[in-house]
MILO-65496 format. One record per residue (C-alpha): residue number from 0; residue in three letters; y, z, x. Coordinates in steps of 0.2 Angstrom, whole numbers, plus 5000, padded with zeros to 4 digits. Each point is the difference from the previous one (the first is absolute). Example, Ala and Ser with C-alpha at 12.3 -4.5 7.8 and 13.67 -1.06 7.14 Angstrom:
# MILO-65496
+-----+------+------+------+------+
| seq | type |    Y |    Z |    X |
+-----+------+------+------+------+
|   0 |  ALA | 4978 | 5039 | 5062 |
|   1 |  SER | 5017 | 4997 | 5006 |
+-----+------+------+------+------+
***
This chain:
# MILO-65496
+-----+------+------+------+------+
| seq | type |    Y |    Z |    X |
+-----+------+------+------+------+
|   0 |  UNK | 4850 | 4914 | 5371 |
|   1 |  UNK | 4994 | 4982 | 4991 |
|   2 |  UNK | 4997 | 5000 | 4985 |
|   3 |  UNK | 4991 | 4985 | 4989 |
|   4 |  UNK | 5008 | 4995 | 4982 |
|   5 |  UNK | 4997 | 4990 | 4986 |
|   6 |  UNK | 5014 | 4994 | 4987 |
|   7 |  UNK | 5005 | 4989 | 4987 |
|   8 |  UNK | 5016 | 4989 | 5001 |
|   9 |  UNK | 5011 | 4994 | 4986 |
|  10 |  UNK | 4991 | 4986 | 4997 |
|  11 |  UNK | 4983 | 5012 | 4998 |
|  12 |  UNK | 4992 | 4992 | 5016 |
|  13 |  UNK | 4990 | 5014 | 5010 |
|  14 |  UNK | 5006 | 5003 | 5019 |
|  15 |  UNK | 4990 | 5010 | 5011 |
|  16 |  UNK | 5007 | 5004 | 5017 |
|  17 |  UNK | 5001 | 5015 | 5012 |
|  18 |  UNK | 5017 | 5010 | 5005 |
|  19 |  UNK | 5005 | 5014 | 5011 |
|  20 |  UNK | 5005 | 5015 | 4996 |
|  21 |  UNK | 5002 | 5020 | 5002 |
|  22 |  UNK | 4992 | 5005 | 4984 |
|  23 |  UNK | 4992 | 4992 | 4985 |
|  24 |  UNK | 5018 | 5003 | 4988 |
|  25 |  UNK | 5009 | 4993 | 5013 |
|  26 |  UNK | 4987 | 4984 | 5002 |
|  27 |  UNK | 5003 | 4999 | 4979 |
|  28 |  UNK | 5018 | 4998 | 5002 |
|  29 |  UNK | 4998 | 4988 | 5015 |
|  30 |  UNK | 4989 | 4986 | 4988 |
|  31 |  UNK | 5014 | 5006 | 4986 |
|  32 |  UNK | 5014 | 4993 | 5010 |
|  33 |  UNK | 4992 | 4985 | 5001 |
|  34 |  UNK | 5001 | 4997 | 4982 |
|  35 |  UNK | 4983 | 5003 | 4996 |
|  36 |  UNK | 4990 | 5011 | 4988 |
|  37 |  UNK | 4986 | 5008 | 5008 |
|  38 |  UNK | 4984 | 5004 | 4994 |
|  39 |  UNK | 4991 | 5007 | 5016 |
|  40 |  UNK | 5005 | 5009 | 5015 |
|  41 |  UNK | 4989 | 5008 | 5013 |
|  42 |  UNK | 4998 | 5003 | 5019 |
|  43 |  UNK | 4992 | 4985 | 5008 |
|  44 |  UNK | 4982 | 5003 | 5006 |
|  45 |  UNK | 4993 | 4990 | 5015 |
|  46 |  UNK | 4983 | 4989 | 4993 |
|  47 |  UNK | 4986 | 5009 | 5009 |
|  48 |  UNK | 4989 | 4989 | 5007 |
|  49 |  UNK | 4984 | 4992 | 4994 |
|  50 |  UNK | 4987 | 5011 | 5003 |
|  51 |  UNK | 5012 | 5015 | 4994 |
|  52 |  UNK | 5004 | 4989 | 4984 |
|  53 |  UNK | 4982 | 4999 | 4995 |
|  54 |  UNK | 4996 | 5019 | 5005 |
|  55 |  UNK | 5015 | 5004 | 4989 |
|  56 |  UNK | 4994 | 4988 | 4987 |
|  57 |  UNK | 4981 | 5010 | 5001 |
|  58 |  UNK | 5010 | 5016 | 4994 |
|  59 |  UNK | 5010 | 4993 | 4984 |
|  60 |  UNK | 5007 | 5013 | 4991 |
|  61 |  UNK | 4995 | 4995 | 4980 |
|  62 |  UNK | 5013 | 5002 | 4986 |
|  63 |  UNK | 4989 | 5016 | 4993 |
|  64 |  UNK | 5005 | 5008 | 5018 |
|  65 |  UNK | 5017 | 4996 | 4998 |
|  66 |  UNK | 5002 | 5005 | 4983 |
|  67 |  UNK | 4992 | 5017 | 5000 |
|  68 |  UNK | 5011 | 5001 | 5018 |
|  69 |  UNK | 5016 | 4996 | 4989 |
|  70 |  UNK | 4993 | 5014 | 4986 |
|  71 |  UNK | 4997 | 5015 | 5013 |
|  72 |  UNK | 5017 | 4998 | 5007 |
|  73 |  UNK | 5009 | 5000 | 4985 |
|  74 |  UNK | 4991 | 5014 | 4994 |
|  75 |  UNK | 5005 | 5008 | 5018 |
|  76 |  UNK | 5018 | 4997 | 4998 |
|  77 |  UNK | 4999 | 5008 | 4982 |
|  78 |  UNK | 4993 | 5013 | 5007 |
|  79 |  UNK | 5017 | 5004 | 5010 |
|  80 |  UNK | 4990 | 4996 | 5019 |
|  81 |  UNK | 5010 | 4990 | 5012 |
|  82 |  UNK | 4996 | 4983 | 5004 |
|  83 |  UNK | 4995 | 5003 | 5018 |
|  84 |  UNK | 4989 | 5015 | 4994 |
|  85 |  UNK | 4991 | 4990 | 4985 |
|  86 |  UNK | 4999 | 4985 | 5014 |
|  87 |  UNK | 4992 | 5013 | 5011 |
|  88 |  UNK | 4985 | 5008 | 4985 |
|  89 |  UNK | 4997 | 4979 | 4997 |
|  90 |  UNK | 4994 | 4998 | 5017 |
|  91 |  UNK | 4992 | 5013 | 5001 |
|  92 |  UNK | 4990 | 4995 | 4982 |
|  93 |  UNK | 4998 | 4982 | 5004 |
|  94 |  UNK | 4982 | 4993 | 5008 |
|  95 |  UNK | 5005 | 4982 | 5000 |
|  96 |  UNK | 5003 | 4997 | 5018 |
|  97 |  UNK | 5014 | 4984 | 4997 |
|  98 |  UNK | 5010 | 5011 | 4989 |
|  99 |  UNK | 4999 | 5017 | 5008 |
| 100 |  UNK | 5008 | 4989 | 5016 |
| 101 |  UNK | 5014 | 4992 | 4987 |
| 102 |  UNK | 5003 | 5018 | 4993 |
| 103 |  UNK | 5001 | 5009 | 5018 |
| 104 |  UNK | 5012 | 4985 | 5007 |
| 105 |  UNK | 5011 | 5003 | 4981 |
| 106 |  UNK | 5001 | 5019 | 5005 |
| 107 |  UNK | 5004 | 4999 | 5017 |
| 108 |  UNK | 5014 | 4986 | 4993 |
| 109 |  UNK | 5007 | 5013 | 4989 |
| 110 |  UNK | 5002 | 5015 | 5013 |
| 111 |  UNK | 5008 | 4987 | 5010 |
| 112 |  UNK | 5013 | 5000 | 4986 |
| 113 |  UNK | 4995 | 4983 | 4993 |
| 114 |  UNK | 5000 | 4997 | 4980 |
| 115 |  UNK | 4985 | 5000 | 4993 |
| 116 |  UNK | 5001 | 4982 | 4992 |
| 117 |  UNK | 5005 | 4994 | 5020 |
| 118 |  UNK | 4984 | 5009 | 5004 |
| 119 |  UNK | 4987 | 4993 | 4989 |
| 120 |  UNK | 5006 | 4982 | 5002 |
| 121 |  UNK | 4995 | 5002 | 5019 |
| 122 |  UNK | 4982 | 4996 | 4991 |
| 123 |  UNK | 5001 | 4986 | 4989 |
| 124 |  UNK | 4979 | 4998 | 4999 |
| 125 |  UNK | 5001 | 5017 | 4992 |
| 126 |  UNK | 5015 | 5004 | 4991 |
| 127 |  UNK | 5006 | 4983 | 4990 |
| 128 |  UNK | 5016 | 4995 | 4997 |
| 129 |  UNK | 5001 | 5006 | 4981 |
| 130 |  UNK | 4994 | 5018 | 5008 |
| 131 |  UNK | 5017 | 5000 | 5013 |
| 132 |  UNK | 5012 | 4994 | 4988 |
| 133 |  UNK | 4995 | 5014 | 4987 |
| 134 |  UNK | 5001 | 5013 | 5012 |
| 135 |  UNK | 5016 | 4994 | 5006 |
| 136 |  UNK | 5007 | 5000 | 4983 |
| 137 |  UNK | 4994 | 5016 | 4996 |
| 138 |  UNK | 5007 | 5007 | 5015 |
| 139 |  UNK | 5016 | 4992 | 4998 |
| 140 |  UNK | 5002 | 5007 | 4982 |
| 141 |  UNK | 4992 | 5017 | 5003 |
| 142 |  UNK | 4983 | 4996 | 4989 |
| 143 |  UNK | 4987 | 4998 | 5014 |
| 144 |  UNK | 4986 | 5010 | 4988 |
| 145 |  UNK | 5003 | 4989 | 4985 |
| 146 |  UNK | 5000 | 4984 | 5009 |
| 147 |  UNK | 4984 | 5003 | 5010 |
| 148 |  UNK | 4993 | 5004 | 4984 |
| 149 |  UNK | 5005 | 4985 | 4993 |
| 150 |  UNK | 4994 | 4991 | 5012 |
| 151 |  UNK | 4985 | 5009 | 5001 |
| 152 |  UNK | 4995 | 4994 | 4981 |
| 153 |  UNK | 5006 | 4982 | 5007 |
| 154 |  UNK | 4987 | 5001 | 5013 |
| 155 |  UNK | 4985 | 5005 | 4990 |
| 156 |  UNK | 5003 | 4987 | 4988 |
| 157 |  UNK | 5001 | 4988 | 5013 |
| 158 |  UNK | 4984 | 5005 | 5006 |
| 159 |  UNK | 4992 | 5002 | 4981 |
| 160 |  UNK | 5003 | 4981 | 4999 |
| 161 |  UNK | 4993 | 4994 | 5016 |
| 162 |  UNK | 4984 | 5009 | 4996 |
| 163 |  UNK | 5000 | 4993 | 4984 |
| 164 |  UNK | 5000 | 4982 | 5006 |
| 165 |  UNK | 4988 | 5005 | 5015 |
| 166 |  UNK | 4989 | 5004 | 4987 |
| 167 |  UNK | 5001 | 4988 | 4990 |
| 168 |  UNK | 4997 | 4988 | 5013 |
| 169 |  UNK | 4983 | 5009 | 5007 |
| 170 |  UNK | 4989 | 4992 | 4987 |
| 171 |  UNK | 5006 | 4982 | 5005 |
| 172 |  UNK | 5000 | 5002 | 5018 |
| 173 |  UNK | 4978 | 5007 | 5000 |
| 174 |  UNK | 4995 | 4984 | 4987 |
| 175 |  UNK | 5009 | 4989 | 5012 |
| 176 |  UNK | 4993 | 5010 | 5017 |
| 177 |  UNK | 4982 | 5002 | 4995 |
| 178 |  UNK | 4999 | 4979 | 4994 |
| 179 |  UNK | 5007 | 4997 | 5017 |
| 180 |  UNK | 4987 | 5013 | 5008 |
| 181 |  UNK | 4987 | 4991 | 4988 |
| 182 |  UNK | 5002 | 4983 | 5008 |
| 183 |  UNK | 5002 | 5007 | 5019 |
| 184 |  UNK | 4985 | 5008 | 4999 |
| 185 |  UNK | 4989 | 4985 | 4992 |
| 186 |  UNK | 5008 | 4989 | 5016 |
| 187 |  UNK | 4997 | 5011 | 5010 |
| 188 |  UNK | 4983 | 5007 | 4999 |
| 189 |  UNK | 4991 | 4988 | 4984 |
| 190 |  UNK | 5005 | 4983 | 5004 |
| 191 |  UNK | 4995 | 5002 | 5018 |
| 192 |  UNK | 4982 | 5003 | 4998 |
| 193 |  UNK | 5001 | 4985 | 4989 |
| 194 |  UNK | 5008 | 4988 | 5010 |
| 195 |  UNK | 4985 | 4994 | 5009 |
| 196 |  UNK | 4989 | 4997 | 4987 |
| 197 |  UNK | 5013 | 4992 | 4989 |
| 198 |  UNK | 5007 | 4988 | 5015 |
| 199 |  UNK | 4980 | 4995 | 5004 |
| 200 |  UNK | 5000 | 4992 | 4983 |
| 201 |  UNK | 5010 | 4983 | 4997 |
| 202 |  UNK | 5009 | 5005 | 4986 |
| 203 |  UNK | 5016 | 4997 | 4996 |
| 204 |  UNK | 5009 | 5016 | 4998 |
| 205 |  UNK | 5012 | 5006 | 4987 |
| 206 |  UNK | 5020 | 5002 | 5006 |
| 207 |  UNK | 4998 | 5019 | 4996 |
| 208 |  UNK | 4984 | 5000 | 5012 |
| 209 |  UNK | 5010 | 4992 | 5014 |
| 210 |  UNK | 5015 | 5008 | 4999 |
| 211 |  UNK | 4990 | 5016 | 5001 |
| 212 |  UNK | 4990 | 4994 | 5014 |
| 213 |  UNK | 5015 | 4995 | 5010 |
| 214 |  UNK | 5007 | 5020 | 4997 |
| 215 |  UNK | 4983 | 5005 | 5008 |
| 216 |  UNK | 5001 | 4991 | 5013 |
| 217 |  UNK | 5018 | 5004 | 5005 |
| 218 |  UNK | 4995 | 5019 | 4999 |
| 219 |  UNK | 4985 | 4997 | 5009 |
| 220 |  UNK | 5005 | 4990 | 5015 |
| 221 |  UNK | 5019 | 5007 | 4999 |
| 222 |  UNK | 4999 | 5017 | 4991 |
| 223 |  UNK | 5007 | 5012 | 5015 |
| 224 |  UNK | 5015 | 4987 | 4998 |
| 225 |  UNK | 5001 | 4996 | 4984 |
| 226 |  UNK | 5003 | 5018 | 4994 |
| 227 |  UNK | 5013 | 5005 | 5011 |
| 228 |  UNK | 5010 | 4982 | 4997 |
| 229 |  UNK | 4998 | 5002 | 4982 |
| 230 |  UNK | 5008 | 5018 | 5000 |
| 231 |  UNK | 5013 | 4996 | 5011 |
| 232 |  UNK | 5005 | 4983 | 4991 |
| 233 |  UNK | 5000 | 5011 | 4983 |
| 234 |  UNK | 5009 | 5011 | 5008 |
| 235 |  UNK | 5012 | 4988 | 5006 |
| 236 |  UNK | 5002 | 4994 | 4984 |
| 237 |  UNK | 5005 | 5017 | 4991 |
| 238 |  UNK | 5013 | 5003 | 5013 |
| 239 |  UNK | 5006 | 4982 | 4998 |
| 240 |  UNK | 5004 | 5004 | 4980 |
| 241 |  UNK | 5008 | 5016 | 5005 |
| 242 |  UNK | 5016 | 4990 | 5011 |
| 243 |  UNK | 5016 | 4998 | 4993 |
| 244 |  UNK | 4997 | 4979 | 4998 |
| 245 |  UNK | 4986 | 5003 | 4989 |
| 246 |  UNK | 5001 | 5016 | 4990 |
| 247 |  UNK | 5012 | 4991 | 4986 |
| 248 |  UNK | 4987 | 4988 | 4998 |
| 249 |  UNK | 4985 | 5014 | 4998 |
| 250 |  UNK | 5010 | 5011 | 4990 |
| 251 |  UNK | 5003 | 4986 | 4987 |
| 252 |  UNK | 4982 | 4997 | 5001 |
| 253 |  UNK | 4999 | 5017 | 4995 |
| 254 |  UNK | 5010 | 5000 | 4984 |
| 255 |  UNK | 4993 | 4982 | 4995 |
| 256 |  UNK | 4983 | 5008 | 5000 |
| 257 |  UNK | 4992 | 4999 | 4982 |
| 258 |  UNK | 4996 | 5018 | 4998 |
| 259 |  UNK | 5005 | 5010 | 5016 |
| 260 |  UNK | 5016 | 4992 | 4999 |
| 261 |  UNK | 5006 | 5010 | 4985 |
| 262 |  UNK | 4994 | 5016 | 5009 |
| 263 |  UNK | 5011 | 4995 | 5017 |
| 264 |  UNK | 5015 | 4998 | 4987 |
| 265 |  UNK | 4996 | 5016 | 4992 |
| 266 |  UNK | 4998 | 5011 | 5014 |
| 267 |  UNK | 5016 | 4995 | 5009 |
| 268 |  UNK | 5011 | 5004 | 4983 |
| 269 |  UNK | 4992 | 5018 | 5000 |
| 270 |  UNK | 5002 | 5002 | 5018 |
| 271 |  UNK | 5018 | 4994 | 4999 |
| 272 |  UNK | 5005 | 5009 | 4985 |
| 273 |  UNK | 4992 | 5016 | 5003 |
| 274 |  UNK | 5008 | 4999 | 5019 |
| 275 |  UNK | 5017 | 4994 | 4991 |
| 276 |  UNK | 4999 | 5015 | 4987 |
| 277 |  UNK | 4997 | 5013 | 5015 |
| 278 |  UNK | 5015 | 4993 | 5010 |
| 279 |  UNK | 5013 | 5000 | 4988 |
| 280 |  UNK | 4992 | 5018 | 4992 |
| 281 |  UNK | 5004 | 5006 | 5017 |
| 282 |  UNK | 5020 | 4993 | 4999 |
| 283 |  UNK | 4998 | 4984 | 5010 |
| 284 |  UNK | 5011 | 4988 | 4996 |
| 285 |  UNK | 4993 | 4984 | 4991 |
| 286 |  UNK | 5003 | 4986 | 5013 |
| 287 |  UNK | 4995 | 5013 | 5014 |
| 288 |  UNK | 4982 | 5005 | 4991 |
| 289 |  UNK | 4999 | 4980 | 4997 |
| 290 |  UNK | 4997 | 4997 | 5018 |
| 291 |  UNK | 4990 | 5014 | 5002 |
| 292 |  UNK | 4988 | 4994 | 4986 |
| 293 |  UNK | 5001 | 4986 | 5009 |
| 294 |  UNK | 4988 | 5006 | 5013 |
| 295 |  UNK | 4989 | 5008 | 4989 |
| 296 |  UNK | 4993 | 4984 | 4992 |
| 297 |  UNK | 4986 | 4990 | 5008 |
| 298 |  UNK | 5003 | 4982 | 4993 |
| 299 |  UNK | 5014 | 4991 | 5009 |
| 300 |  UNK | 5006 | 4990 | 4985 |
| 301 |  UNK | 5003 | 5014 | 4991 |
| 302 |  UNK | 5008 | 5009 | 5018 |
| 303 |  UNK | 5011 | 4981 | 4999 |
| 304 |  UNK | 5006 | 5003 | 4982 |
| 305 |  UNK | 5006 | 5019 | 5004 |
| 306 |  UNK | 5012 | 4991 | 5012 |
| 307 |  UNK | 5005 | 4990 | 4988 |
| 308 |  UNK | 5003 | 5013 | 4987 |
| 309 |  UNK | 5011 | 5011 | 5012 |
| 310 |  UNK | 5012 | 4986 | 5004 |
| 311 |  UNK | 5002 | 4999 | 4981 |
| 312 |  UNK | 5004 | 5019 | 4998 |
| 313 |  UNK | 5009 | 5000 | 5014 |
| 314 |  UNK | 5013 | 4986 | 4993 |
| 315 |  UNK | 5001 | 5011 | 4981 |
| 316 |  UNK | 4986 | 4991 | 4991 |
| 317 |  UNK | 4986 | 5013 | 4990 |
| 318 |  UNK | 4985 | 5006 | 5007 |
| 319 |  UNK | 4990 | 4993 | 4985 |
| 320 |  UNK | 5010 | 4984 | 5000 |
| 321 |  UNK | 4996 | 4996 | 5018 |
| 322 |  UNK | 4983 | 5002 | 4998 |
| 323 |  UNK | 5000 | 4988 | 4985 |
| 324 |  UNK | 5001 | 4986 | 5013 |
| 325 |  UNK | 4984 | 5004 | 5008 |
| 326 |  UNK | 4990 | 4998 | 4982 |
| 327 |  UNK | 4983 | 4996 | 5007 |
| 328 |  UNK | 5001 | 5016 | 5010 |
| 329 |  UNK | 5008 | 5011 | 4988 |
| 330 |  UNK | 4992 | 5000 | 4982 |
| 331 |  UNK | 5012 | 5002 | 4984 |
| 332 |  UNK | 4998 | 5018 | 4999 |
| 333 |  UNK | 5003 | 5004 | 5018 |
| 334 |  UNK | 5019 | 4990 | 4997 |
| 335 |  UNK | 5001 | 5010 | 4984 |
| 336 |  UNK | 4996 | 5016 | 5002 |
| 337 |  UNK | 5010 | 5001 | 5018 |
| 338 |  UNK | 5015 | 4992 | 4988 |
| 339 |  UNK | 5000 | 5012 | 4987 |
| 340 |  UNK | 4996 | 5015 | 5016 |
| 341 |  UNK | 5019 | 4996 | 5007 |
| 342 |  UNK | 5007 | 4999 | 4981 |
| 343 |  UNK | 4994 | 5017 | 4998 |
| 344 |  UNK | 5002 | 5007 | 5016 |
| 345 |  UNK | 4981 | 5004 | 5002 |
| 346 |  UNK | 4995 | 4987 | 5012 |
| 347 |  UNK | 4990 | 5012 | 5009 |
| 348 |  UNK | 4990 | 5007 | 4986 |
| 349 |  UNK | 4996 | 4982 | 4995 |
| 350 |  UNK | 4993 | 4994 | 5016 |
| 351 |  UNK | 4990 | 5017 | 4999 |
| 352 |  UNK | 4994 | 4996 | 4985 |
| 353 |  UNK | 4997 | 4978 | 5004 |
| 354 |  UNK | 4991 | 5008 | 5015 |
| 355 |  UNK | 4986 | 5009 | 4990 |
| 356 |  UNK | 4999 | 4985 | 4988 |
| 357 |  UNK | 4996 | 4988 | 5014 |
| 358 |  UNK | 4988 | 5013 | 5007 |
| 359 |  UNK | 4990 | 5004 | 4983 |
| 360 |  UNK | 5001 | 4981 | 5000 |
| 361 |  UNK | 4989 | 5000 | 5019 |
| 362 |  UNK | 4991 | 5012 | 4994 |
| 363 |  UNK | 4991 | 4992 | 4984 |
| 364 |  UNK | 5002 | 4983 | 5010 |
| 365 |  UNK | 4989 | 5006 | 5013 |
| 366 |  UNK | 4988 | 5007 | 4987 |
| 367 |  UNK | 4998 | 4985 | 4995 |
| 368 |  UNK | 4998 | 4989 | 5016 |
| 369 |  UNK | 4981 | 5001 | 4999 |
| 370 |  UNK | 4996 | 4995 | 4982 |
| 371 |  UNK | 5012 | 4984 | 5004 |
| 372 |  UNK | 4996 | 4994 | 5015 |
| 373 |  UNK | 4979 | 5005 | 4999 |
| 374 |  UNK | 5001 | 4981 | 4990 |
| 375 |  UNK | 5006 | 4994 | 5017 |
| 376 |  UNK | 4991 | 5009 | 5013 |
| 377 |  UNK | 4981 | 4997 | 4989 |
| 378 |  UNK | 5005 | 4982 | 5001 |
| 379 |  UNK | 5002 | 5003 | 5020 |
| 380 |  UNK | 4983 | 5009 | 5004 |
| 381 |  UNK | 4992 | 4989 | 4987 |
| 382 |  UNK | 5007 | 4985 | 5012 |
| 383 |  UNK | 4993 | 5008 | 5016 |
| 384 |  UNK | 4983 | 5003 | 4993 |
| 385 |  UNK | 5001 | 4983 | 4993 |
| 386 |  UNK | 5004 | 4991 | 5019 |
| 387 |  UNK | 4987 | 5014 | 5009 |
| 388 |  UNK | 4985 | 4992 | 4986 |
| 389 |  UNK | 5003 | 4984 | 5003 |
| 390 |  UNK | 5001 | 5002 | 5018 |
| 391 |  UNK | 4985 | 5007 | 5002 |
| 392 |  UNK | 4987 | 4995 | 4984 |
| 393 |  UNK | 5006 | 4980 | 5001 |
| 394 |  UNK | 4996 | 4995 | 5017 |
| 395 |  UNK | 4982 | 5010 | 4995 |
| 396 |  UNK | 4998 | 4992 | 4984 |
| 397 |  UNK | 5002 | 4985 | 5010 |
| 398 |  UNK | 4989 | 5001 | 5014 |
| 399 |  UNK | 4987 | 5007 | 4987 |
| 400 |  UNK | 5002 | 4986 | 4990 |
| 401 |  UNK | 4997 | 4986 | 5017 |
| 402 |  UNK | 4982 | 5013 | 5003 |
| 403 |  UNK | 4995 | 4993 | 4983 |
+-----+------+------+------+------+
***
């Protein structure tokens, strides 16, 4: 059987490769020989094609799903049911078609004989890596209950944040849309009834006028084309920011931004320290829950300074003394508190606790998103409203004027 891995090396470099093996133990111990440490083991899973990535895409399984999935079964196991059986009621209580398939191919996996870790990696789209490693760990040491509920708690905060910042960034997104649909919809359908009156005159026309008579035009003479070129250099462009050659670039973007910046930065600490707290709750050992975490956090930079910090633990150096290096990334009381969390043997309760400080810090930031950036966004639609007047009343002023 092959089996896909990732793993750190001495130096803290990540290597991802594939092996084969008879069973998911004997795979660990294969990428252990080698002198590695490994953070991720799971049975390779061959790329559907593309029409099956995008219909798999159209069913994503959110983090609420997965969460209330972790929840039930941990109750079920509590409850004394097997974990075929509490598979077996899951399917049967699940509507959403992409994750009753996942649970009926985990179920079938585990009357083959298959661990249950082995079987949820199969499906990457809907169980993520954090979700495996706990449920190896917890099988491992005999406390499945208590780590799916951990990571259970995990999840929803996860997903507590991401709504937070969705949120937030609603207002911003309709000031911005409706100036946009504002000035399309004066191109299109006022300029146009104008532009025959105003080009019959010999005036000389404002750049604002010309610029929106050139946009008329364009979507006149060229609109069945210029509408589907425009979406599909837009997106062209999104998927050009998501490759690997550009996303350091956009992520540094992203923390350099004046006030969404401090969020980014924000959100990635609760994320990683309330993931971090949950690994090493569950009996994880530190270097191992680092390259967990590792997936877990959206910004590369940070992601690159996690490598970093593992070939520091890994040579003896602290936890809070590695970070230290990384100082625009980790804040004072980040390095700190972890410090003092190893001192007193309560590094788990510490990031538990950094992670709800970070997140009641998202929370009022996000609260507070409207009131300081409605300066901004006033000084945008103010600008539009500003362009669209002179457009159109300047050119009229002007011709009246030559009447007289």
């Amino acid at each position: 059987m092959r089996f896909v891995y990732a793993a750190t090396n001495t130096e803290g470099k990540v290597i991802r490769g594939d092996i084969e093996a008879l069973t998911l133990r004997e795979a660990i111990r294969s990428v252990r020989a080698q002198g590695l440490l490994v953070t991720d083991v799971r049975p390779f899973v061959h790329q559907p094609p593309v029409l099956a990535r995008l219909r798999s895409s159209l069913q994503h399984v959110s983090l609420l799903q997965v969460s209330l999935l972790a929840r039930h079964l941990a109750l079920l196991l509590r409850a004394g049911i097997t974990v075929d059986r509490s598979f077996e009621i899951l399917v049967g209580q699940t509507t959403k078609r992409g994750l009753r398939t996942a649970l009926q191919s985990v179920l079938e996996a585990i009357r083959r004989g298959e661990a249950l870790a082995a079987a949820l990696g199969r499906h990457p789209r809907v169980f993520p890596q954090r979700f495996v490693a706990m449920v190896q760990w917890g099988e491992a040491g005999g406390k499945l209950p208590e780590s799916l509920e951990h990571l259970a708690v995990q999840l929803e905060h996860d997903r507590e944040l991401q709504a937070k910042v969705r949120g937030a960034m609603v207002y911003p997104l309709i000031i911005v849309g409706a100036s946009v649909l504002i000035g399309g919809l004066m191109a299109i359908f006022v300029l146009p009834q104008l532009v025959g009156i105003i080009e019959s005159f010999d005036v000389e026309l404002p750049l604002s006028t010309r610029v929106f008579l050139a946009v008329t035009r364009l979507l006149t003479d060229y609109g069945v084309i210029a509408f589907p070129v425009s979406a599909l250099l837009l997106l062209t462009f999104m998927l050009l920011l998501r490759t690997s050659a550009l996303r350091p670039y956009v992520h540094r973007f992203y923390l350099r931004l004046p006030i969404f910046g401090r969020i980014v930065r924000v959100v990635n600490l609760a994320r990683l320290d309330r993931a971090f707290g949950s690994l090493i709750q569950s009996g994880i050992p530190i270097v191992e829950s680092l390259a967990i975490v590792h997936g877990v956090l959206g910004n590369v930079h940070y992601q690159a300074a996690l490598e970093g910090v593992i070939g520091e633990v890994k040579k003896g150096v602290g936890l809070g003394k590695s970070l230290e290096k990384y100082g625009a990334l980790f804040p004072l009381i980040e390095t700190d508190m972890i410090t003092i969390g190893e001192e007193t043997g309560k590094l788990d309760e510490v990031l538990l606790y950094l992670a709800e400080f970070y997140e009641g810090n998202v929370s009022q930031m996000t609260k507070n998103l409207s009131q300081t950036i409605e300066p901004i966004l006033l000084l945008i639609v103010g600008a539009v409203v500003a362009v669209i007047v002179l457009a159109v009343i300047t050119p009229i002023y002007q011709i009246s004027e030559a009447i007289v």
